[in-house]
C-alpha positions as CSV (number, residue, x, y, z in Angstrom):
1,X,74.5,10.6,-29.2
2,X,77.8,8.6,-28.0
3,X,77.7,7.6,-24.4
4,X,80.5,6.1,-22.5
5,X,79.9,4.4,-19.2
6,X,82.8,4.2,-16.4
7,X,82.6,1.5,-13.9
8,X,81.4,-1.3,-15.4
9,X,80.7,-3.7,-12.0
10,X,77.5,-4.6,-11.5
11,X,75.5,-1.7,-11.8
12,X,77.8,-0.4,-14.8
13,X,76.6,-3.6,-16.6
14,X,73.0,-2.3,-16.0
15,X,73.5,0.8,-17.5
16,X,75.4,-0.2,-20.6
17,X,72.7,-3.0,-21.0
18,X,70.0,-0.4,-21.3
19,X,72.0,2.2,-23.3
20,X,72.6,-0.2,-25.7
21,X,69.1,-1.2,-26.2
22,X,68.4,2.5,-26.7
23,X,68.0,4.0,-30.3
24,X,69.2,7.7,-29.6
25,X,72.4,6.3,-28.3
26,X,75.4,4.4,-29.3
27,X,77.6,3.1,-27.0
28,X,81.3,3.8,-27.6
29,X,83.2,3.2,-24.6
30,X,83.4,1.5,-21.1
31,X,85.9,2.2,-18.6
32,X,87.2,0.1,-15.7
33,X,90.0,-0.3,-13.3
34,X,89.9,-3.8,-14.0
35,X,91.1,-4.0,-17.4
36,X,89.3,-7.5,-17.8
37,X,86.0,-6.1,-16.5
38,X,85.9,-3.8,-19.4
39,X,87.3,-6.1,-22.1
40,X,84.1,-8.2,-21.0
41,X,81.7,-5.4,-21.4
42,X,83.5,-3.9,-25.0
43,X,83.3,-7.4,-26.3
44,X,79.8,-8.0,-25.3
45,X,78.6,-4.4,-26.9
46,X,81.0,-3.8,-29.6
47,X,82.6,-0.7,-28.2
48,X,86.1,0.4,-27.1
49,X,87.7,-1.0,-23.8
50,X,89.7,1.8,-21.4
51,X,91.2,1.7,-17.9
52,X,92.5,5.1,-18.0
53,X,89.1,7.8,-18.4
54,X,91.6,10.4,-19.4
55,X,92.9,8.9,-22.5
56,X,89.2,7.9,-23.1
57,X,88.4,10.9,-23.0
58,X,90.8,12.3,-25.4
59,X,90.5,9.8,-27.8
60,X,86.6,9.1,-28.0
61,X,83.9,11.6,-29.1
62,X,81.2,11.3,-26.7
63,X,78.3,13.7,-25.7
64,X,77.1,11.8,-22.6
65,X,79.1,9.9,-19.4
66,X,77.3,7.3,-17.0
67,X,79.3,7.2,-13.7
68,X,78.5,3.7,-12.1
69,X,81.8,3.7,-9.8
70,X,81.7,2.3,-6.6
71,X,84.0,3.3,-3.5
72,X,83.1,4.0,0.4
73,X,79.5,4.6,0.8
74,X,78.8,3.2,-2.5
75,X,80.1,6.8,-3.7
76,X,83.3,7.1,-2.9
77,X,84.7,7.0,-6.3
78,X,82.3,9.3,-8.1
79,X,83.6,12.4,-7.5
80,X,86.8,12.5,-9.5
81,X,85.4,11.1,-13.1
82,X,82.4,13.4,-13.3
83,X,84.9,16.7,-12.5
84,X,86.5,14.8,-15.7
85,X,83.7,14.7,-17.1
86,X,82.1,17.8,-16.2
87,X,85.3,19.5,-17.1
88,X,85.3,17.9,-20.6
89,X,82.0,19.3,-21.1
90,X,79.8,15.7,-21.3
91,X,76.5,15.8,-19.9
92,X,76.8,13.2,-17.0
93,X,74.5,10.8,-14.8
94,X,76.0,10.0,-12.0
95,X,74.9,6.8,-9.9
96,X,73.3,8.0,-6.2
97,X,74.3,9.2,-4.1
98,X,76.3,11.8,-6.6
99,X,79.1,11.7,-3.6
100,X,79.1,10.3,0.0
101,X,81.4,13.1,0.7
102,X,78.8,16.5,1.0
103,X,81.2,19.0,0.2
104,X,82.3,16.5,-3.1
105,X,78.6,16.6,-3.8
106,X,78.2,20.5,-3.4
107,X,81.0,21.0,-5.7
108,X,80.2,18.9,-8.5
109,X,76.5,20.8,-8.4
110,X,78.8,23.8,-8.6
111,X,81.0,23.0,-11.4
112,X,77.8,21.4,-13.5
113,X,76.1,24.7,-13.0
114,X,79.5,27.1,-14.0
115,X,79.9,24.6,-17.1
116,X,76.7,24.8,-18.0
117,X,76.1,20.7,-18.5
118,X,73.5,18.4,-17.6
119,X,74.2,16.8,-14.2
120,X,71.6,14.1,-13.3
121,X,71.6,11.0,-10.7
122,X,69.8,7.8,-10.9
123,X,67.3,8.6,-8.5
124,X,65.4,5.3,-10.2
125,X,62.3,4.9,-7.7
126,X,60.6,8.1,-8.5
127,X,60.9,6.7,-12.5
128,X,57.9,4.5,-12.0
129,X,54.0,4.4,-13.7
130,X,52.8,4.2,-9.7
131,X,55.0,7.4,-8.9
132,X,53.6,9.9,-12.0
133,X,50.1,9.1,-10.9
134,X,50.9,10.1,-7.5
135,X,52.4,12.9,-8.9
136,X,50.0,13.8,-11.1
137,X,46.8,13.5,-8.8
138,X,48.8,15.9,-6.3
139,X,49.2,18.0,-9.0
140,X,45.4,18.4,-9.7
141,X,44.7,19.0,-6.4
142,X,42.9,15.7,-5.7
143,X,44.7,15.4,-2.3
144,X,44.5,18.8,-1.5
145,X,47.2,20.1,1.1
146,X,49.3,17.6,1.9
147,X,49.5,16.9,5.8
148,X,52.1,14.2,5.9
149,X,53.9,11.6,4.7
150,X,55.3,8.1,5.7
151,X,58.0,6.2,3.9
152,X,60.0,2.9,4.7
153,X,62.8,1.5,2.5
154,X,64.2,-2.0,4.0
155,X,66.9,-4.4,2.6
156,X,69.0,-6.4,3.8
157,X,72.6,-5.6,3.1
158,X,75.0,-7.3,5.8
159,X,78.3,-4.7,4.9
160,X,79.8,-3.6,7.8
161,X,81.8,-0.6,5.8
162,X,81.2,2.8,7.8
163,X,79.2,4.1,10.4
164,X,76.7,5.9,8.0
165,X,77.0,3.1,4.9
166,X,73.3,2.3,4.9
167,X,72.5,6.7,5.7
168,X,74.2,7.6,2.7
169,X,73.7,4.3,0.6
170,X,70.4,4.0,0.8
171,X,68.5,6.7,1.4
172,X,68.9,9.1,-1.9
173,X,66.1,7.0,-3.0
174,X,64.0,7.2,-0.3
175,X,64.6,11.3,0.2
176,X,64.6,12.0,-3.1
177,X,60.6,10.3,-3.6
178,X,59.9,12.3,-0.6
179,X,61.0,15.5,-2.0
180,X,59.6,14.1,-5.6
181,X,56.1,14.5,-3.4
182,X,56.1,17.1,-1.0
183,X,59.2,19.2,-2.0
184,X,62.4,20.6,0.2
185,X,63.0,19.2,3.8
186,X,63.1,22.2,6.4
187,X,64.6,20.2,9.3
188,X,64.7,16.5,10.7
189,X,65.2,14.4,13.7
190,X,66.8,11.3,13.6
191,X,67.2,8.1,15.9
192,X,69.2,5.5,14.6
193,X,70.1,1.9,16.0
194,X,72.1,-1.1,15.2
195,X,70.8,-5.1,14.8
196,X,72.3,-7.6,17.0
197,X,75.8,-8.4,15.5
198,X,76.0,-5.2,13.9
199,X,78.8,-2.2,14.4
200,X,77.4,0.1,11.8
201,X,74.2,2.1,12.7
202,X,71.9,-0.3,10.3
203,X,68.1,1.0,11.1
204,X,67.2,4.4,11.3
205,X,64.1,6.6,12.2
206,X,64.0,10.0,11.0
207,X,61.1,12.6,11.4
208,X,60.6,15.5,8.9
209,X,59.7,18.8,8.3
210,X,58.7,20.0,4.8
211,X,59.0,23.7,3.8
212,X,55.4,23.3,2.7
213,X,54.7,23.0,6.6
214,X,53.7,19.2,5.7
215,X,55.1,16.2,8.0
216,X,56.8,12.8,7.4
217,X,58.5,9.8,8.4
218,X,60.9,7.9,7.4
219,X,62.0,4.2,8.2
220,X,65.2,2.3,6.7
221,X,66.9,-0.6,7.2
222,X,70.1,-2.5,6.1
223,X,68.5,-5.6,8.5
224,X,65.6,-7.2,6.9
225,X,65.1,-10.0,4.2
226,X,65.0,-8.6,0.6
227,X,62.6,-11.9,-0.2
228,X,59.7,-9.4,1.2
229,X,58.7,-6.1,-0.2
230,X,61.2,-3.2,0.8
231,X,59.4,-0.1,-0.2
232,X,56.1,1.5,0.7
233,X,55.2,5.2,0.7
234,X,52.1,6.8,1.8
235,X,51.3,10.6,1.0
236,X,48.3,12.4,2.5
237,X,46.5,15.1,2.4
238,X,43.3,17.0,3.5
239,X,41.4,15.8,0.5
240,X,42.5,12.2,-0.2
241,X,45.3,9.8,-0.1
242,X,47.2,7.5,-2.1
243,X,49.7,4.2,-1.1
244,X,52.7,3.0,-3.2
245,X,53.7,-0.7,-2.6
246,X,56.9,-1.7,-3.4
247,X,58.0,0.9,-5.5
248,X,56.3,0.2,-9.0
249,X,53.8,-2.6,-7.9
250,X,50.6,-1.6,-6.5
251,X,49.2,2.5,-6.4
252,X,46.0,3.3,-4.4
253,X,44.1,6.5,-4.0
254,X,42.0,6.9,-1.1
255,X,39.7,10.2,-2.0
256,X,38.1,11.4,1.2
257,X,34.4,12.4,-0.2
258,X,34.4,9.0,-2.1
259,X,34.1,5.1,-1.8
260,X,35.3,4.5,-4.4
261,X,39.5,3.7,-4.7
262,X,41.5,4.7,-7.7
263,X,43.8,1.4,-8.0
264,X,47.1,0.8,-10.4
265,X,48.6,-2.7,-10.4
266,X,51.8,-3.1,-12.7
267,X,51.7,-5.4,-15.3
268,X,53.7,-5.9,-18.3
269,X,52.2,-3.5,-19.9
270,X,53.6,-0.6,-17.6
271,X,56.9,-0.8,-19.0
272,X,58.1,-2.2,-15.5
273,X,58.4,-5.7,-14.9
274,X,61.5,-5.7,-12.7
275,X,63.1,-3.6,-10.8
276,X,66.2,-3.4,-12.9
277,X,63.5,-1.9,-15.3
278,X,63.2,1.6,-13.1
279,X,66.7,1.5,-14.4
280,X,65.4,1.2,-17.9
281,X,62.8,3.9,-17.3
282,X,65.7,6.7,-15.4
283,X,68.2,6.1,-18.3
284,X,65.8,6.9,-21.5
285,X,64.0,9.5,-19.6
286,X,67.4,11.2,-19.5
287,X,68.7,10.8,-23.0
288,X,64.8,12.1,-24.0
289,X,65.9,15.2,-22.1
290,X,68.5,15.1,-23.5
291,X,67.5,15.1,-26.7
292,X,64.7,17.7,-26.4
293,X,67.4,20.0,-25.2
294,X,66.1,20.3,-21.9
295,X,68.3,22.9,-20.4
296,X,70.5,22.1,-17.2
297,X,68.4,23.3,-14.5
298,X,65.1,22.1,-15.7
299,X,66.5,17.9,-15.6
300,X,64.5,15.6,-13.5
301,X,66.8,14.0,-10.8
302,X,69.1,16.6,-11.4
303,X,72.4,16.9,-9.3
304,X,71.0,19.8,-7.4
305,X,67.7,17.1,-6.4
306,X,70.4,14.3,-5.2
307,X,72.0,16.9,-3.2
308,X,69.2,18.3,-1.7
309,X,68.5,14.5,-0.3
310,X,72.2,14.5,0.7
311,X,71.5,17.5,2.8
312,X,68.7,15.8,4.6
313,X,70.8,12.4,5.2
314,X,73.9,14.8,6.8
315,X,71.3,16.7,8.6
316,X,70.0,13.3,9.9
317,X,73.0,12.1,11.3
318,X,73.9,15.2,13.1
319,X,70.9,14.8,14.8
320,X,71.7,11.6,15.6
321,X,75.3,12.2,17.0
322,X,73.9,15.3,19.2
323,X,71.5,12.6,20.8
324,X,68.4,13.4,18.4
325,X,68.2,17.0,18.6
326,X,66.2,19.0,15.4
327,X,68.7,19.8,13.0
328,X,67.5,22.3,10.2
329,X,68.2,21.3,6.6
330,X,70.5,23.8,4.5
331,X,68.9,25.1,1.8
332,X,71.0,25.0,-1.6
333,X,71.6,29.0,-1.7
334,X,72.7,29.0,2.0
335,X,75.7,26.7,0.5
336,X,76.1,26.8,-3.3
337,X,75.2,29.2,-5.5
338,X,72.7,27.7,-8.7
């Protein structure tokens, strides 16, 4: 399969990196504003340089487009190239959040859905050893109901770009393992506050309610020093519990009838020895789907998943600009059809 990547910053450089370390892929073309950008990156993988993604388009064959653009929100500039894309009829990953813009995001699920390709985001944290066996023990049961959940995400990230940068920046990953867990957000509350020095709303508290009737938390932060660990999630239920530290490092399970703890600790054996590995891990995973011929709907981190989490984060700061009032989550047949 022929993939062609457009955006090729930092992030861009991550995914062409991987895809070109991947056998069931070739990569064929990189596309940038910045015409020396993607000289660099054609040069450094052997494929074709482009600024202009329409004339790409027309001239490559390619079955499969990476959108790693940047913009406001760090997804301002997504929307346009996967329509292109869409519209060409590529199977596309698009970096998260799919669109900072809601309505952008609940049009390109739209679109994906009337075309009939594979939209998928890089929803990267729930791609993790630590996060199948949390998966996989709620799937046997051995937590039983879930009751709640707690999850903090923290980095520090100094931009002073909107009001909601670090809402909509951030938090697809942190919603999206939620939802990986417990499943679609009914409603949330949401407090929010800003670090001395800051203008944009930079720390945010938000409190959940999951269809299922379970309960959670979460905390985020653009304000605190990345030298410390910046994830940890905690799922519970009426049988047992389990903690993920860090997002891939450490995985305890807490059974409630036992003593004895079920502990995971990565190690270069789990196929995640970095973080810019979980990028390794979302990017094969999807060309394996790919391959297998999984069909639209059934894709894991599918565009309809990142804009269910981008439902949650508008919800959450509509709560927070009608001074913390519950604001119910729309579900995806109350505003797109799928």
């Amino acid at each position: 399969m022929k993939v062609a990547v457009i955006g090729v910053g930092n992030i861009g450089k991550i995914h062409c990196r991987y895809y070109s370390e991947n056998p069931d892929v070739e990569l064929v073309a990189v596309c940038d504003l910045i015409p020396e950008r993607a000289k660099a990156m054609a040069d450094l993988y052997g494929c074709k340089a482009y600024e202009d993604m329409h004339l790409m388009l027309e001239k490559e064959e390619i079955d499969i487009v990476s959108v790693a653009t940047a913009g406001e929100e760090n997804g301002g500039d997504h929307y346009e190239p996967a329509v292109l894309a869409i519209e060409a009829g590529k199977d596309v990953l698009v970096e998260k959040p799919i669109s900072n813009n809601i309505e952008h995001a609940r049009a390109l699920v739209q679109l994906a859905r009337k075309k009939g390709v594979r939209l998928v985001s890089n929803l990267n944290h729930r791609f993790v050893p630590a996060a199948y066996k949390g998966k996989e023990l709620i799937e046997k049961d051995e937590l039983g109901t879930l009751l709640f959940l707690n999850m903090k995400l923290t980095i520090q990230n100094p931009q002073e770009s909107s009001p909601w940068f670090h809402l909509r920046a951030l938090h697809p990953h942190s919603v999206d393992v939620m939802r990986y867990f417990a499943g679609d957000i009914k409603r949330v509350q949401a407090f929010m506050t800003k670090a001395p020095g800051r203008e944009i709303w930079s720390t945010a508290s938000i409190n959940m309610e999951f269809e299922s009737g379970a309960v959670g938390h979460l905390t985020g932060s653009y304000d605190m020093a990345g030298r410390h660990p910046i994830e940890y999630c905690e799922v519970a239920g009426n049988k047992g519990r389990f903690i993920i530290d860090n997002v891939y490092e450490n995985f305890t399970f807490y059974p409630h009838a036992s003593d004895e703890l079920l502990v995971l600790r990565n190690s270069i054996m789990s196929g995640v020895g970095s973080f810019q590995e979980t990028f390794k891990n979302r990017l094969n995973h999807f060309i394996q789907q790919v391959k297998e011929g999984v069909a639209p709907e059934d894709m894991e981190a599918s565009g309809a998943h990142a804009l269910a989490g981008q439902e949650v984060i508008e919800a959450a700061i509509q709560s927070h600009l009608t001074n913390g009032a519950v604001v119910d989550v729309p579900k995806l047949g109350e505003e797109i059809t799928l």
